[in-house]
C-alpha positions in Angstrom: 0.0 0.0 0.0 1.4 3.5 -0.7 1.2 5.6 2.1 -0.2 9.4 1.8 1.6 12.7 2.9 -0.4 14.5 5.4 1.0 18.3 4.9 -1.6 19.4 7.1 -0.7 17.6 9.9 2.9 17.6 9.7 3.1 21.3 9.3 0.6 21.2 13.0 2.9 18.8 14.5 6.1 21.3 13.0 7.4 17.8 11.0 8.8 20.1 7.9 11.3 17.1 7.0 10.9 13.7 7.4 11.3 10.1 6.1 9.1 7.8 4.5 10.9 4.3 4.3 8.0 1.7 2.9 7.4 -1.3 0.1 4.7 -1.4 -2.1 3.4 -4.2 -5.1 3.8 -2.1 -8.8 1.1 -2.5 -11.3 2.2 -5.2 -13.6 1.4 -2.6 -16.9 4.4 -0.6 -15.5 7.0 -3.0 -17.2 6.8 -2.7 -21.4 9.5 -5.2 -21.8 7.8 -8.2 -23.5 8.0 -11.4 -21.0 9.3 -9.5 -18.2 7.9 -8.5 -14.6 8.7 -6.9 -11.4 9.3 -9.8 -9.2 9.2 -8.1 -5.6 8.3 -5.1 -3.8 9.2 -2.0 -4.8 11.4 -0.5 -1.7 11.2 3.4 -1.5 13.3 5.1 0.8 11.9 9.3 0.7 12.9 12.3 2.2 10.5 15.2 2.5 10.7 18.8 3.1 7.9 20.9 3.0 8.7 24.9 2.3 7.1 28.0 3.3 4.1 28.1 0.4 3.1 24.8 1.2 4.7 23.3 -1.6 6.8 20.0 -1.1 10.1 18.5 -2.2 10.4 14.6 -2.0 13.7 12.9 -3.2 15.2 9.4 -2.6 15.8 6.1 -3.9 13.3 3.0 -5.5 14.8 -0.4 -6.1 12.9 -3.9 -7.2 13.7 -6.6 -9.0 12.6 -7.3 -12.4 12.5 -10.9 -14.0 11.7 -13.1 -17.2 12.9 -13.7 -20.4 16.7 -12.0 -21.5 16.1 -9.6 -24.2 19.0 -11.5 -26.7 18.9 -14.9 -25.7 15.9 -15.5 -24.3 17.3 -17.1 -21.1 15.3 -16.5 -17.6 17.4 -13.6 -15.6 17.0 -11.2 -13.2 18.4 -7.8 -12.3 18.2 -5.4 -9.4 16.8 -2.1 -10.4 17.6 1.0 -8.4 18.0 4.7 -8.9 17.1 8.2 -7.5 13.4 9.5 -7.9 12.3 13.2 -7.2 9.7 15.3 -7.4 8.2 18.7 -6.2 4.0 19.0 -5.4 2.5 22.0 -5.4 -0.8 22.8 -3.6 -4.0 23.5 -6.1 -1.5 22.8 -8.7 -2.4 23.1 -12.6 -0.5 20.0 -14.8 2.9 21.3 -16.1 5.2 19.5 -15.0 5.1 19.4 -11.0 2.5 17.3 -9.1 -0.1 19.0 -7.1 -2.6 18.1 -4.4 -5.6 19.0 -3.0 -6.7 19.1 0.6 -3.8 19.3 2.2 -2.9 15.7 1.6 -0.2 14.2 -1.3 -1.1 10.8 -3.3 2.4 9.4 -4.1 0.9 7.4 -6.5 1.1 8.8 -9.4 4.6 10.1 -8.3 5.6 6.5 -7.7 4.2 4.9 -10.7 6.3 7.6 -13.2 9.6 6.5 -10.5 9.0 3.2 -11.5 8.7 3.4 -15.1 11.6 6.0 -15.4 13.8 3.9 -13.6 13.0 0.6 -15.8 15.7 -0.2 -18.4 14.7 -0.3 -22.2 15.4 -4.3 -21.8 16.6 -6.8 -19.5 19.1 -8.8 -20.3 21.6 -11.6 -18.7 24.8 -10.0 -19.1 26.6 -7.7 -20.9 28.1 -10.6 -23.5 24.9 -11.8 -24.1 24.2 -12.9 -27.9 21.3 -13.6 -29.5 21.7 -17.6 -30.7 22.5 -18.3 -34.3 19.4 -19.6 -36.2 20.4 -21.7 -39.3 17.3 -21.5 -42.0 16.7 -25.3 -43.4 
């Protein structure tokens, strides 16, 4: 389950910065490489700072595992996926290219879900010699 930001309250309890360290199941769609899935949790460790106008910072690192079929060779593998996500909410916002939220509360959904398919590689495959196998036409 993703947890939710409560600005609100963390700006009543004077929590301007703080930690969220949780694991969540992604959606299964998130993954375009053919035969492939993310095989366990996603692990998210944020960091949060909210500023003066209300509008908050969150920055940290995702990692999972992805597994199936080797892009070349066709070969089950897996690989560890980890890298930096970040992004900046703005209260009321309107599109562009912050995220915004509304009462006083932040989805990371939608936040987590781009993280996720930013971070996956354009194919997964068993190591960097891999080669496709010669087929021989008959």
């Amino acid at each position: 389950m993703v947890p939710k930001l409560d600005v609100r309250r963390a700006n009543a309890e004077k929590k301007y910065t703080g930690e969220l360290c949780f694991t969540f199941e992604a959606e299964p769609s998130l993954v375009e490489i053919p035969f492939v899935s993310i095989s366990s949790p996603v692990e998210a460790k944020l960091r949060y700072a909210i500023l003066e106008d209300d509008s908050v910072e969150i920055e940290g690192s995702l990692a999972f595992t992805l597994k199936g079929s080797c892009s070349r060779c066709l070969r089950e593998t897996e690989q560890r996926v980890s890298g930096e996500a970040e992004g900046y909410f703005v209260p009321y916002g309107e599109g562009g290219e912050d995220y915004s939220y509304s009462n006083g509360v932040i989805d990371l959904g939608e936040f987590l879900r781009d993280s996720v398919i930013f971070l996956t590689p354009a194919r997964l495959v068993c190591s960097e010699n891999c080669t496709a196998p010669d087929y021989k036409e008959e």
